[in-house]
BALOBA-1460 file (C-alpha; in Angstrom, 3 decimals):
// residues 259
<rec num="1" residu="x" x="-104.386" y="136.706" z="1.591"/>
<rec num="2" residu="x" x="-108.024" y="136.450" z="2.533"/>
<rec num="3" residu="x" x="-110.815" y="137.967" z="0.642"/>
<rec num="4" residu="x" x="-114.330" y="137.527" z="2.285"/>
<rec num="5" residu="x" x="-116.670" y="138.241" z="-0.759"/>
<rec num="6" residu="x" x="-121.163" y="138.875" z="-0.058"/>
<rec num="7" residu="x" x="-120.551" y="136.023" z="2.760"/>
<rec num="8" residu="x" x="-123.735" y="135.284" z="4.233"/>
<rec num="9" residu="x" x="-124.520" y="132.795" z="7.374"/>
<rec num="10" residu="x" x="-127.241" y="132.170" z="9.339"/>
<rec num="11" residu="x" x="-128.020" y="129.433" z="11.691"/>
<rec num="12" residu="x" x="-131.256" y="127.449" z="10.668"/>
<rec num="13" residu="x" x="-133.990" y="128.555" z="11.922"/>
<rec num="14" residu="x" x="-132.390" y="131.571" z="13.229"/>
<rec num="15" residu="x" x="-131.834" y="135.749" z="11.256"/>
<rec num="16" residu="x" x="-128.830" y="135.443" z="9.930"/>
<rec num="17" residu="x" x="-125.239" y="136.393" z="11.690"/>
<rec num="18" residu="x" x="-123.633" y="137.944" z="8.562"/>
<rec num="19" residu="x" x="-125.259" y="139.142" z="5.351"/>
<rec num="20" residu="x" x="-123.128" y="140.119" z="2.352"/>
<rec num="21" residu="x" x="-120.078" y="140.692" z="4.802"/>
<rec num="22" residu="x" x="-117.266" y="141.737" z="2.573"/>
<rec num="23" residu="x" x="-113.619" y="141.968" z="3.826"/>
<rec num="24" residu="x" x="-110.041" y="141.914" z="2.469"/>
<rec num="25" residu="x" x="-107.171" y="140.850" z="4.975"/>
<rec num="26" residu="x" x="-103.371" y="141.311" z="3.940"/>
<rec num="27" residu="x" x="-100.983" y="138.800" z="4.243"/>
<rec num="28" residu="x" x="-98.703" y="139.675" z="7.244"/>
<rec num="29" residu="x" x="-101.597" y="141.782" z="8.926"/>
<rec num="30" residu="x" x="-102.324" y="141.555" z="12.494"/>
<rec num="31" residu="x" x="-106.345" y="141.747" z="12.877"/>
<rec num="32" residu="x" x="-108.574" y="141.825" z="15.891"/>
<rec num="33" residu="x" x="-112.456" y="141.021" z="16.320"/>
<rec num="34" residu="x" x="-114.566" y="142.602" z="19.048"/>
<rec num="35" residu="x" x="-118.092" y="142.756" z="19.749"/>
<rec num="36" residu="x" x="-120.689" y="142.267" z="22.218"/>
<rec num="37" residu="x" x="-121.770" y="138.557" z="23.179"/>
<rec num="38" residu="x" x="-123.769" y="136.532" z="20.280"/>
<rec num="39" residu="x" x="-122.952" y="139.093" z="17.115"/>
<rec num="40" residu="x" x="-121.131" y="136.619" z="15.610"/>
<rec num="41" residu="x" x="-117.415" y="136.480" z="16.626"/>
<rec num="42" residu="x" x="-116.613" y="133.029" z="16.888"/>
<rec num="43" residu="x" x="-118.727" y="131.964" z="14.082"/>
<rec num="44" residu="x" x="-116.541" y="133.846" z="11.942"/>
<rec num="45" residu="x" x="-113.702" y="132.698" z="12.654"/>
<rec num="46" residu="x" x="-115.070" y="129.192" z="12.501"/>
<rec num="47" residu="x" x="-116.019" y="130.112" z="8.906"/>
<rec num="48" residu="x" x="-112.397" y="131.333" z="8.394"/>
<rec num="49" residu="x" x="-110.792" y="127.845" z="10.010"/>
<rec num="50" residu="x" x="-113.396" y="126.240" z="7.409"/>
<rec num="51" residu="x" x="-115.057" y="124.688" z="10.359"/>
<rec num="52" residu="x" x="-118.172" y="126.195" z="8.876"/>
<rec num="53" residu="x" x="-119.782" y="126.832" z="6.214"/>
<rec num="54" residu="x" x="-121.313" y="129.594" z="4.591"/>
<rec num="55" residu="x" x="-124.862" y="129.847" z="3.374"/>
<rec num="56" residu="x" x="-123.931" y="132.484" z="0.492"/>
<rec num="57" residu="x" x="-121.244" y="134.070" z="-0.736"/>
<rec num="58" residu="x" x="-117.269" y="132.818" z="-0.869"/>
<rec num="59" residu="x" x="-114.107" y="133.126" z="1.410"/>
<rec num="60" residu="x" x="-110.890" y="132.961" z="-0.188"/>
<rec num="61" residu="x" x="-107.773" y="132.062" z="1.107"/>
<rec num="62" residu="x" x="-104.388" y="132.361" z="-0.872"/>
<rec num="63" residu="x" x="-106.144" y="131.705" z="-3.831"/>
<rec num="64" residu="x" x="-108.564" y="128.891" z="-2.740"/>
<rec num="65" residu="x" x="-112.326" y="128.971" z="-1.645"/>
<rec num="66" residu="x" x="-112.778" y="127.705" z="1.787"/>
<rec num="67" residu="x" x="-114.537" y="124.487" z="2.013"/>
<rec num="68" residu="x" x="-113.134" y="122.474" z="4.613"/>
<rec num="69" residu="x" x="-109.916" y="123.301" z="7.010"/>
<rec num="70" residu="x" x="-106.824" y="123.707" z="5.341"/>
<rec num="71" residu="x" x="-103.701" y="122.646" z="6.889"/>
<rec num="72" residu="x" x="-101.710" y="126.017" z="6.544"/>
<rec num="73" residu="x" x="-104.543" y="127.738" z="8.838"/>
<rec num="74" residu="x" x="-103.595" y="127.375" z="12.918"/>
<rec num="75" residu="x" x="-106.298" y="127.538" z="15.318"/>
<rec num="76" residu="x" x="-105.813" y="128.174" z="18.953"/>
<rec num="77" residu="x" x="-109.304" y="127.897" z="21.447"/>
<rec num="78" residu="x" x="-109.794" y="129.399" z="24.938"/>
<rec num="79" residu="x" x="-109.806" y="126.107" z="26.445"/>
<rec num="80" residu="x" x="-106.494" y="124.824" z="25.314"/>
<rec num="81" residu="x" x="-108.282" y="121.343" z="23.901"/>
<rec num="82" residu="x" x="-104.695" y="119.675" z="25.477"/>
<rec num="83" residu="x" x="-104.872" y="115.779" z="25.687"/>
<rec num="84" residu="x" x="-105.081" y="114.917" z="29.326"/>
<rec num="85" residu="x" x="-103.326" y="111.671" z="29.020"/>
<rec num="86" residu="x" x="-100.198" y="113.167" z="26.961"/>
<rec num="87" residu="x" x="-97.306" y="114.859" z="28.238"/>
<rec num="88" residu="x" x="-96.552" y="118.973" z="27.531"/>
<rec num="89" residu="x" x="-94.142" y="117.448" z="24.784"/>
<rec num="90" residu="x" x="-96.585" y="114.555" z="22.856"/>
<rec num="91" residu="x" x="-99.571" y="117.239" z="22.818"/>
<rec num="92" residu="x" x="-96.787" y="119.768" z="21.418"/>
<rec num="93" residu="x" x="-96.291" y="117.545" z="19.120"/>
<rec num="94" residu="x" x="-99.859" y="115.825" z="18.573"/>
<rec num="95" residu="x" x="-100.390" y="117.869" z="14.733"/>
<rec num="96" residu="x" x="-97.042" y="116.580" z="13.701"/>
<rec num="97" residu="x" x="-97.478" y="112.902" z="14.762"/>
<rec num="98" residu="x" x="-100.536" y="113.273" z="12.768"/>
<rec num="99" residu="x" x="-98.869" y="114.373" z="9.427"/>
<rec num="100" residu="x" x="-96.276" y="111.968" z="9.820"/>
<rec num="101" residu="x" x="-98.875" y="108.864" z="9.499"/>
<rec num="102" residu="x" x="-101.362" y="110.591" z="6.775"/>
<rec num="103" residu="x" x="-98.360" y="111.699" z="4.935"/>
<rec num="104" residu="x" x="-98.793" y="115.172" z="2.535"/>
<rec num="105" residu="x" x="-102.029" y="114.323" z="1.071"/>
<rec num="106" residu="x" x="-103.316" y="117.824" z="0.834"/>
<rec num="107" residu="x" x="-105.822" y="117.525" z="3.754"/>
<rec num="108" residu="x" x="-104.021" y="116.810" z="6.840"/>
<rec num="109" residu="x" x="-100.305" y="118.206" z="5.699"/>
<rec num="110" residu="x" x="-99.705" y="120.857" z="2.942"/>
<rec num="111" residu="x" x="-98.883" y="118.775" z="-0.411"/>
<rec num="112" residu="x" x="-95.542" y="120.231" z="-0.830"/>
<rec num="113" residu="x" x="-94.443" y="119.923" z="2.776"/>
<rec num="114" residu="x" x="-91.794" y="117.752" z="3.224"/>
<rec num="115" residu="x" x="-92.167" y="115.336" z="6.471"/>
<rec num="116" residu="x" x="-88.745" y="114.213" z="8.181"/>
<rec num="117" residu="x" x="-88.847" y="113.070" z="12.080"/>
<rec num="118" residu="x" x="-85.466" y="114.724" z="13.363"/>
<rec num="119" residu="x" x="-86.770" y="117.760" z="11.925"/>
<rec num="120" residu="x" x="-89.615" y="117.917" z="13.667"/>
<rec num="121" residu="x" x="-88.348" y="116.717" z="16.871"/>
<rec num="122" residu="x" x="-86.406" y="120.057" z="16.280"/>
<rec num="123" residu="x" x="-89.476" y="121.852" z="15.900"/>
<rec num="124" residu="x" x="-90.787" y="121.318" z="19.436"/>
<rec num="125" residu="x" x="-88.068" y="121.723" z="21.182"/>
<rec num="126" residu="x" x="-87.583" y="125.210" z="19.747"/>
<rec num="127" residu="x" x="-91.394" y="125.956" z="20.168"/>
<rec num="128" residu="x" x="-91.413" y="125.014" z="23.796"/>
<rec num="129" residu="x" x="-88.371" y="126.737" z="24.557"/>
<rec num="130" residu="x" x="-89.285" y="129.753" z="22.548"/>
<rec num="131" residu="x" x="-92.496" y="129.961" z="25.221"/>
<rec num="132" residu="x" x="-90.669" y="129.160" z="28.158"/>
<rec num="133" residu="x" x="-91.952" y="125.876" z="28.885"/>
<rec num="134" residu="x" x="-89.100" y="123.135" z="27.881"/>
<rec num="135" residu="x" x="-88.639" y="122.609" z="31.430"/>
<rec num="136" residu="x" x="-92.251" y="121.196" z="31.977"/>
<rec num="137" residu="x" x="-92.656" y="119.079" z="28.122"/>
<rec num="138" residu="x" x="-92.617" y="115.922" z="30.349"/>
<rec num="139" residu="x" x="-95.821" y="117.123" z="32.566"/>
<rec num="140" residu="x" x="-99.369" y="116.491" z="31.855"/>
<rec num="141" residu="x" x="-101.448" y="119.042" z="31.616"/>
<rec num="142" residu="x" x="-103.084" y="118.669" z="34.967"/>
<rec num="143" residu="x" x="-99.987" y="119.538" z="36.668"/>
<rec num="144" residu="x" x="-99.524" y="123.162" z="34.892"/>
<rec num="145" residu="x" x="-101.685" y="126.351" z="35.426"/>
<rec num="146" residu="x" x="-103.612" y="128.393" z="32.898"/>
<rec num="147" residu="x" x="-100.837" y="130.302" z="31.379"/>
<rec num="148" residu="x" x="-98.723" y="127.095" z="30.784"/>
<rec num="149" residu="x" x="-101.276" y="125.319" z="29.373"/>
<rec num="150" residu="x" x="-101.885" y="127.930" z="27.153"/>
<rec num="151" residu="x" x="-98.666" y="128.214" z="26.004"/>
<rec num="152" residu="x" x="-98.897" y="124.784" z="25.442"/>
<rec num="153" residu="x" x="-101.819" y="124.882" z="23.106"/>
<rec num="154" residu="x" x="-100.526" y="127.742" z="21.195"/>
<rec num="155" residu="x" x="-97.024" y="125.833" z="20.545"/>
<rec num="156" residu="x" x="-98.911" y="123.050" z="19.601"/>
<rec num="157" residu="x" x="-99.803" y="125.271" z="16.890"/>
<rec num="158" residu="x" x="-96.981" y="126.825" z="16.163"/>
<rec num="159" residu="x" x="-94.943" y="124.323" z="15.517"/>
<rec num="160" residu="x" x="-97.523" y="123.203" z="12.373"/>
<rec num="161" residu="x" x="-95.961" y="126.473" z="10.642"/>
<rec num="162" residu="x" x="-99.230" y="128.274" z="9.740"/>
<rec num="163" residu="x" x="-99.168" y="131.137" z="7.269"/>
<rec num="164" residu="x" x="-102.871" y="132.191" z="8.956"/>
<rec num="165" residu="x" x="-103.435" y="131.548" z="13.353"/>
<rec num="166" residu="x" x="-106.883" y="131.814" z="14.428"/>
<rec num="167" residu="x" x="-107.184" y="132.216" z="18.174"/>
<rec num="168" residu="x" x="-110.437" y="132.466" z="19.768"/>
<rec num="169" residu="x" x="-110.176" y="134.483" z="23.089"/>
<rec num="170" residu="x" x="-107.138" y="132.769" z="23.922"/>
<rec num="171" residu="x" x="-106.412" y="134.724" z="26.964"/>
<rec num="172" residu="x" x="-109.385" y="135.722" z="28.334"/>
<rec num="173" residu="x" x="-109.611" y="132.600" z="30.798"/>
<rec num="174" residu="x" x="-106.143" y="134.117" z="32.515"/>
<rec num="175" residu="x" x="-105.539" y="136.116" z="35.157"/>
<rec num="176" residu="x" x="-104.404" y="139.969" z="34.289"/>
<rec num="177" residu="x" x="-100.587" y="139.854" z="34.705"/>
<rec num="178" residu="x" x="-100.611" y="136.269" z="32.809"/>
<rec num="179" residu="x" x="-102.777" y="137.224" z="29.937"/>
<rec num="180" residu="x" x="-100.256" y="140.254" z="29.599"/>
<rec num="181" residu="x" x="-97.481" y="138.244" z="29.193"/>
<rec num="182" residu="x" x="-98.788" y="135.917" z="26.729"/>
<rec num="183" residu="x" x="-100.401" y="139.117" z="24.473"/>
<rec num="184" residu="x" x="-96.888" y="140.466" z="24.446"/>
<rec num="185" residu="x" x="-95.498" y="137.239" z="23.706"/>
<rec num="186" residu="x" x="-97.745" y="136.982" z="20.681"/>
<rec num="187" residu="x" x="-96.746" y="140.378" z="19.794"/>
<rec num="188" residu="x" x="-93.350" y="139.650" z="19.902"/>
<rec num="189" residu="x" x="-93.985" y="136.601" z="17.697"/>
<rec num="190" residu="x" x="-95.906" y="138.288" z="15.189"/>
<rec num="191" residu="x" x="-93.142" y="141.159" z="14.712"/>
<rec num="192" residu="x" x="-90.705" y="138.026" z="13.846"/>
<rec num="193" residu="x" x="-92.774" y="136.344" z="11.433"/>
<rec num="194" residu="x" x="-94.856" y="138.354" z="9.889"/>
<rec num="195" residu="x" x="-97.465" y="135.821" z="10.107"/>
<rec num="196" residu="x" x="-101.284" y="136.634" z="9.029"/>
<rec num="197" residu="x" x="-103.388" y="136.328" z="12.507"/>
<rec num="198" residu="x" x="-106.384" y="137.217" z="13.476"/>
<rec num="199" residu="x" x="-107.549" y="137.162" z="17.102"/>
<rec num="200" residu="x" x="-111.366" y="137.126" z="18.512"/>
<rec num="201" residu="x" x="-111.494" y="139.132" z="21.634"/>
<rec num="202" residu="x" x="-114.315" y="141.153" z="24.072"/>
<rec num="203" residu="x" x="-111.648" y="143.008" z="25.568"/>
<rec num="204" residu="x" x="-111.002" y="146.147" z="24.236"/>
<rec num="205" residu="x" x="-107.891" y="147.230" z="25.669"/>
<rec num="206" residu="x" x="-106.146" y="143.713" z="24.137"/>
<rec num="207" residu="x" x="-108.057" y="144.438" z="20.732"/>
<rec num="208" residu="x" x="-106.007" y="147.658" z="20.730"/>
<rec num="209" residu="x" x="-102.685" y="146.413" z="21.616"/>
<rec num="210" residu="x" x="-103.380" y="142.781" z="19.531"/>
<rec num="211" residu="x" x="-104.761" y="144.274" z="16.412"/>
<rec num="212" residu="x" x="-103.280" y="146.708" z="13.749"/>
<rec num="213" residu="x" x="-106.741" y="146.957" z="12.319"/>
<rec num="214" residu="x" x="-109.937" y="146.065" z="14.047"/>
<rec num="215" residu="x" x="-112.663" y="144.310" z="12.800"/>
<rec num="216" residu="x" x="-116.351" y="145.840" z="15.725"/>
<rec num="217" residu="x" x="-119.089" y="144.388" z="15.315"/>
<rec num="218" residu="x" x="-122.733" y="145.428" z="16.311"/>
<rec num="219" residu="x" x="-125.632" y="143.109" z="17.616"/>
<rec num="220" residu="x" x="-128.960" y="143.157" z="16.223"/>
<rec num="221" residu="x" x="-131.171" y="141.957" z="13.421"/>
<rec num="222" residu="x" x="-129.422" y="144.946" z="11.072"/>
<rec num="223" residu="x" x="-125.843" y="143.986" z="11.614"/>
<rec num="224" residu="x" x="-123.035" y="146.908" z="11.522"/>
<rec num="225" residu="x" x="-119.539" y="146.211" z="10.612"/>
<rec num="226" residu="x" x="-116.339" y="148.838" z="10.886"/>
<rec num="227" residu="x" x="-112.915" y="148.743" z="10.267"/>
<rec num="228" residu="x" x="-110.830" y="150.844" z="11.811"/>
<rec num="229" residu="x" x="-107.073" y="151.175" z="11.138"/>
<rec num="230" residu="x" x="-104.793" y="151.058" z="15.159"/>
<rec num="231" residu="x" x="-101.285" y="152.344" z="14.749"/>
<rec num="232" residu="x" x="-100.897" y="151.508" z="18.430"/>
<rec num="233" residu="x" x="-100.872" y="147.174" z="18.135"/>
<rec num="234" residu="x" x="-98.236" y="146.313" z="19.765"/>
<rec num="235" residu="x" x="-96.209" y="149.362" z="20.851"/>
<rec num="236" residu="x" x="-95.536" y="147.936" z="24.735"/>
<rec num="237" residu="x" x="-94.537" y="150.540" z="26.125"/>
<rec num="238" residu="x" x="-97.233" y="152.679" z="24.915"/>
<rec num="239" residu="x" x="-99.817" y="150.437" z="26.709"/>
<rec num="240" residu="x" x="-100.177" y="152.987" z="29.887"/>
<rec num="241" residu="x" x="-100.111" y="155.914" z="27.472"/>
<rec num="242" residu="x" x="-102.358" y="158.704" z="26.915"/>
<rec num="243" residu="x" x="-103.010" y="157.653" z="23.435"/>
<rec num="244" residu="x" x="-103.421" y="154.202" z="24.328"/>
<rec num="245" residu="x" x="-105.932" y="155.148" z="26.739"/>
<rec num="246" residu="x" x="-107.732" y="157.482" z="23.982"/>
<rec num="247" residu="x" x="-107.677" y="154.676" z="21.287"/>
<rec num="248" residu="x" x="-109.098" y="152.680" z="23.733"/>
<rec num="249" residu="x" x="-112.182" y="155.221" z="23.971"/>
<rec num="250" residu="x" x="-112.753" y="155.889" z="20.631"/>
<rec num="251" residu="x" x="-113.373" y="151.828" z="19.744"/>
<rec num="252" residu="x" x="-115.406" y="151.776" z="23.262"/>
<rec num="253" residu="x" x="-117.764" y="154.629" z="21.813"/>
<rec num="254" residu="x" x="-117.523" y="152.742" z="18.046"/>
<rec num="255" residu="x" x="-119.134" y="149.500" z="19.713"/>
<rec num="256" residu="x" x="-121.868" y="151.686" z="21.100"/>
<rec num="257" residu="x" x="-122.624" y="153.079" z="18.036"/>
<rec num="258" residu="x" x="-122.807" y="150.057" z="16.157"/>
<rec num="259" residu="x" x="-124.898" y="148.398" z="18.916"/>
Protein backbone atom coordinates (compact mmCIF):
# COMPACT_ATOMS: atom_id res chain seq x y z
CA UNK A 1 0.00 0.00 0.00
CA UNK A 2 2.79 2.42 0.73
CA UNK A 3 6.13 2.34 -0.86
CA UNK A 4 8.65 4.99 0.51
CA UNK A 5 11.29 5.07 -2.36
CA UNK A 6 15.31 7.19 -1.69
CA UNK A 7 12.96 9.75 0.41
CA UNK A 8 15.05 12.42 1.55
CA UNK A 9 14.03 15.53 4.00
CA UNK A 10 15.76 17.96 5.66
CA UNK A 11 14.68 21.10 7.28
CA UNK A 12 16.39 24.27 5.71
CA UNK A 13 19.14 25.16 7.09
CA UNK A 14 19.32 22.12 9.12
CA UNK A 15 21.34 18.03 8.20
CA UNK A 16 18.81 16.33 6.94
CA UNK A 17 16.16 13.95 9.00
CA UNK A 18 15.99 11.15 6.38
CA UNK A 19 18.32 10.40 3.49
CA UNK A 20 17.38 7.79 0.87
CA UNK A 21 14.91 6.17 3.50
CA UNK A 22 13.36 3.29 1.67
CA UNK A 23 10.33 1.35 3.07
CA UNK A 24 7.46 -0.87 1.87
CA UNK A 25 4.24 -1.07 4.16
CA UNK A 26 1.43 -3.77 3.39
CA UNK A 27 -1.96 -3.00 3.19
CA UNK A 28 -3.68 -4.33 6.39
CA UNK A 29 -0.29 -4.06 8.41
CA UNK A 30 -0.17 -2.72 11.80
CA UNK A 31 3.24 -0.56 12.07
CA UNK A 32 4.84 1.25 14.94
CA UNK A 33 7.58 4.14 15.03
CA UNK A 34 9.93 4.62 17.98
CA UNK A 35 12.87 6.60 18.57
CA UNK A 36 14.52 8.95 20.77
CA UNK A 37 13.30 12.74 20.80
CA UNK A 38 14.15 14.86 17.44
CA UNK A 39 15.18 11.67 14.99
CA UNK A 40 12.47 12.33 13.01
CA UNK A 41 9.20 10.61 14.10
CA UNK A 42 6.62 13.00 13.57
CA UNK A 43 8.08 14.42 10.52
CA UNK A 44 7.51 11.24 8.96
CA UNK A 45 4.45 10.75 9.49
CA UNK A 46 3.69 14.29 8.47
CA UNK A 47 5.34 13.31 5.16
CA UNK A 48 3.05 10.21 5.07
CA UNK A 49 -0.35 12.48 5.89
CA UNK A 50 1.20 14.66 2.89
CA UNK A 51 1.44 17.45 5.34
CA UNK A 52 5.00 17.65 4.14
CA UNK A 53 6.96 17.46 1.64
CA UNK A 54 9.90 15.74 0.66
CA UNK A 55 13.11 17.24 -0.59
CA UNK A 56 14.07 13.99 -2.74
CA UNK A 57 12.82 10.96 -3.47
CA UNK A 58 8.85 9.74 -3.75
CA UNK A 59 6.15 8.23 -1.35
CA UNK A 60 3.55 6.24 -2.83
CA UNK A 61 0.33 5.51 -1.67
CA UNK A 62 -2.12 2.97 -3.41
CA UNK A 63 -0.72 3.84 -6.50
CA UNK A 64 -0.35 7.68 -6.18
CA UNK A 65 2.71 9.93 -5.23
CA UNK A 66 2.05 11.93 -2.21
CA UNK A 67 1.74 15.55 -2.80
CA UNK A 68 -0.79 16.94 -0.69
CA UNK A 69 -3.26 15.01 1.94
CA UNK A 70 -5.44 12.61 0.52
CA UNK A 71 -8.78 12.07 1.89
CA UNK A 72 -8.56 8.18 2.41
CA UNK A 73 -5.49 8.85 4.94
CA UNK A 74 -6.89 9.49 8.86
CA UNK A 75 -4.80 11.37 11.13
CA UNK A 76 -5.22 11.36 14.83
CA UNK A 77 -2.72 14.05 17.06
CA UNK A 78 -1.84 13.86 20.79
CA UNK A 79 -3.78 16.84 21.49
CA UNK A 80 -7.12 15.79 20.20
CA UNK A 81 -7.39 19.28 17.96
CA UNK A 82 -11.44 18.98 19.22
CA UNK A 83 -13.44 22.26 18.51
CA UNK A 84 -14.11 23.84 21.84
CA UNK A 85 -17.31 25.42 20.85
CA UNK A 86 -18.88 22.04 19.31
CA UNK A 87 -20.50 19.35 21.04
CA UNK A 88 -18.81 15.47 21.34
CA UNK A 89 -21.37 14.78 18.40
CA UNK A 90 -20.72 18.05 15.77
CA UNK A 91 -16.77 17.53 16.25
CA UNK A 92 -17.56 13.66 15.58
CA UNK A 93 -18.96 14.68 12.85
CA UNK A 94 -16.87 17.92 11.79
CA UNK A 95 -14.93 15.75 8.51
CA UNK A 96 -18.31 14.72 7.33
CA UNK A 97 -20.06 18.15 7.49
CA UNK A 98 -17.12 19.11 5.53
CA UNK A 99 -17.57 16.59 2.60
CA UNK A 100 -21.07 17.18 2.51
CA UNK A 101 -20.57 21.05 1.38
CA UNK A 102 -17.29 20.45 -0.95
CA UNK A 103 -18.99 17.51 -2.38
CA UNK A 104 -16.50 14.44 -3.91
CA UNK A 105 -14.12 16.60 -5.65
CA UNK A 106 -11.12 14.44 -5.11
CA UNK A 107 -9.49 16.70 -2.43
CA UNK A 108 -11.69 16.93 0.47
CA UNK A 109 -13.90 13.51 -0.18
CA UNK A 110 -12.68 10.45 -2.22
CA UNK A 111 -14.16 10.96 -5.94
CA UNK A 112 -16.10 7.85 -5.89
CA UNK A 113 -17.55 8.26 -2.42
CA UNK A 114 -20.98 8.63 -2.39
CA UNK A 115 -22.32 11.48 0.18
CA UNK A 116 -25.95 10.85 1.70
CA UNK A 117 -26.88 12.66 5.22
CA UNK A 118 -28.92 9.73 6.98
CA UNK A 119 -26.03 7.70 6.24
CA UNK A 120 -23.76 9.52 7.87
CA UNK A 121 -25.79 10.47 10.75
CA UNK A 122 -25.52 6.58 11.02
CA UNK A 123 -21.95 6.75 10.96
CA UNK A 124 -21.51 8.66 14.23
CA UNK A 125 -23.73 7.21 16.11
CA UNK A 126 -22.08 3.82 15.55
CA UNK A 127 -18.55 5.42 16.00
CA UNK A 128 -19.41 6.97 19.31
CA UNK A 129 -21.08 4.06 20.55
CA UNK A 130 -18.47 1.71 19.27
CA UNK A 131 -15.95 3.89 21.81
CA UNK A 132 -18.21 4.15 24.54
CA UNK A 133 -19.01 7.66 24.43
CA UNK A 134 -22.77 8.07 22.92
CA UNK A 135 -23.80 9.00 26.26
CA UNK A 136 -21.62 12.25 26.33
CA UNK A 137 -22.05 13.36 22.08
CA UNK A 138 -24.03 16.35 23.51
CA UNK A 139 -20.93 17.63 25.83
CA UNK A 140 -18.26 19.95 24.87
CA UNK A 141 -15.11 19.00 25.16
CA UNK A 142 -14.29 20.92 28.27
CA UNK A 143 -16.56 18.87 30.23
CA UNK A 144 -14.79 15.32 29.37
CA UNK A 145 -11.31 14.06 30.56
CA UNK A 146 -8.34 12.94 28.51
CA UNK A 147 -9.45 9.55 27.58
CA UNK A 148 -12.90 10.83 26.32
CA UNK A 149 -11.60 13.37 24.45
CA UNK A 150 -9.45 11.14 22.88
CA UNK A 151 -11.85 8.88 21.94
CA UNK A 152 -13.48 11.65 20.59
CA UNK A 153 -10.76 12.69 18.24
CA UNK A 154 -10.08 9.26 17.09
CA UNK A 155 -13.97 8.72 16.14
CA UNK A 156 -13.82 11.80 14.51
CA UNK A 157 -11.59 9.93 12.36
CA UNK A 158 -13.02 6.96 12.11
CA UNK A 159 -16.02 7.71 10.97
CA UNK A 160 -14.16 9.37 7.57
CA UNK A 161 -13.51 5.50 6.70
CA UNK A 162 -9.71 5.67 6.13
CA UNK A 163 -7.95 2.81 4.40
CA UNK A 164 -4.47 4.37 6.16
CA UNK A 165 -4.79 6.14 10.26
CA UNK A 166 -1.89 8.06 11.24
CA UNK A 167 -1.79 8.70 14.97
CA UNK A 168 0.89 10.64 16.46
CA UNK A 169 1.44 9.58 20.17
CA UNK A 170 -2.11 9.46 20.68
CA UNK A 171 -1.95 8.13 24.12
CA UNK A 172 0.93 9.27 25.58
CA UNK A 173 -0.84 12.43 27.24
CA UNK A 174 -3.07 9.66 29.38
CA UNK A 175 -2.75 8.28 32.44
CA UNK A 176 -1.50 4.36 32.53
CA UNK A 177 -4.78 2.43 33.05
CA UNK A 178 -6.53 4.93 30.37
CA UNK A 179 -3.91 4.74 27.72
CA UNK A 180 -4.32 0.84 28.19
CA UNK A 181 -7.69 0.83 27.42
CA UNK A 182 -7.62 2.90 24.44
CA UNK A 183 -4.31 0.74 22.94
CA UNK A 184 -6.49 -2.30 23.35
CA UNK A 185 -9.33 -0.63 21.93
CA UNK A 186 -7.30 0.18 18.85
CA UNK A 187 -6.19 -3.30 18.81
CA UNK A 188 -9.42 -4.57 18.87
CA UNK A 189 -10.33 -2.24 15.99
CA UNK A 190 -7.56 -3.07 13.88
CA UNK A 191 -8.25 -7.01 14.19
CA UNK A 192 -11.90 -6.02 12.70
CA UNK A 193 -10.85 -4.04 9.89
CA UNK A 194 -7.87 -4.83 8.78
CA UNK A 195 -7.10 -1.30 8.31
CA UNK A 196 -3.37 -0.07 7.32
CA UNK A 197 -2.14 2.08 10.55
CA UNK A 198 0.74 3.23 11.60
CA UNK A 199 1.32 4.70 15.07
CA UNK A 200 4.33 7.14 16.29
CA UNK A 201 5.22 6.26 19.79
CA UNK A 202 8.42 6.72 22.53
CA UNK A 203 7.06 4.07 24.51
CA UNK A 204 8.37 0.90 23.97
CA UNK A 205 6.23 -1.39 25.73
CA UNK A 206 3.01 0.15 23.48
CA UNK A 207 5.34 -0.10 20.27
CA UNK A 208 5.39 -3.83 21.10
CA UNK A 209 1.86 -4.48 21.78
CA UNK A 210 0.67 -1.62 18.89
CA UNK A 211 2.95 -2.72 16.15
CA UNK A 212 3.31 -6.07 14.19
CA UNK A 213 6.47 -4.66 12.73
CA UNK A 214 8.47 -1.80 14.09
CA UNK A 215 9.90 0.85 12.37
CA UNK A 216 13.51 2.29 15.44
CA UNK A 217 15.04 4.89 14.61
CA UNK A 218 18.54 6.28 15.69
CA UNK A 219 19.55 10.03 16.32
CA UNK A 220 22.49 11.54 14.86
CA UNK A 221 23.96 13.13 11.78
CA UNK A 222 24.37 9.25 10.25
CA UNK A 223 20.81 8.16 10.68
CA UNK A 224 20.08 4.23 11.37
CA UNK A 225 16.88 2.67 10.45
CA UNK A 226 15.63 -1.16 11.44
CA UNK A 227 12.79 -3.11 10.94
CA UNK A 228 12.04 -5.63 13.00
CA UNK A 229 9.17 -8.12 12.56
CA UNK A 230 6.80 -8.43 16.52
CA UNK A 231 4.63 -11.49 16.55
CA UNK A 232 3.48 -10.25 19.94
CA UNK A 233 1.12 -6.84 18.64
CA UNK A 234 -1.71 -7.26 20.12
CA UNK A 235 -1.84 -10.60 21.96
CA UNK A 236 -3.57 -9.00 25.42
CA UNK A 237 -3.12 -11.35 27.42
CA UNK A 238 0.41 -11.84 26.65
CA UNK A 239 1.16 -8.22 27.77
CA UNK A 240 2.53 -9.39 31.44
CA UNK A 241 4.31 -12.30 29.78
CA UNK A 242 7.76 -13.42 29.81
CA UNK A 243 8.08 -12.96 26.16
CA UNK A 244 6.45 -9.76 26.21
CA UNK A 245 8.81 -8.62 28.69
CA UNK A 246 11.86 -10.09 26.49
CA UNK A 247 10.56 -8.44 23.22
CA UNK A 248 10.40 -5.52 25.08
CA UNK A 249 14.33 -5.81 25.79
CA UNK A 250 15.51 -6.74 22.68
CA UNK A 251 13.90 -3.32 20.85
CA UNK A 252 15.20 -1.40 24.19
CA UNK A 253 18.87 -2.70 23.36
CA UNK A 254 18.02 -2.12 19.27
CA UNK A 255 17.42 1.74 20.07
CA UNK A 256 20.75 1.79 21.84
CA UNK A 257 22.45 0.43 19.16
CA UNK A 258 21.14 2.56 16.62
CA UNK A 259 21.70 5.65 18.84
Amino acid sequence: MIEVISARFAYSGQQPLFENLNLRIGRGESWAVIGPSGCGKTTFLYLLAGLRCLSGGTIIISGEPITRPRPRTGLVLQDHGLLPWATIRDNARLGLTIRELYGPDGRHAPADMNIDKSGADRQVDYWLQWLGIEHLQDKYPAQLSRGQRQRAAIARTLVLEPDLLLMDEPFSALDAPIRVDLQNVMTKFHRQSNLTSITVTHDIEEAVFLGRKILAMGAGAEKKFCTIENDLAGQIEERTGQAFRKQCETLRDLLERLS
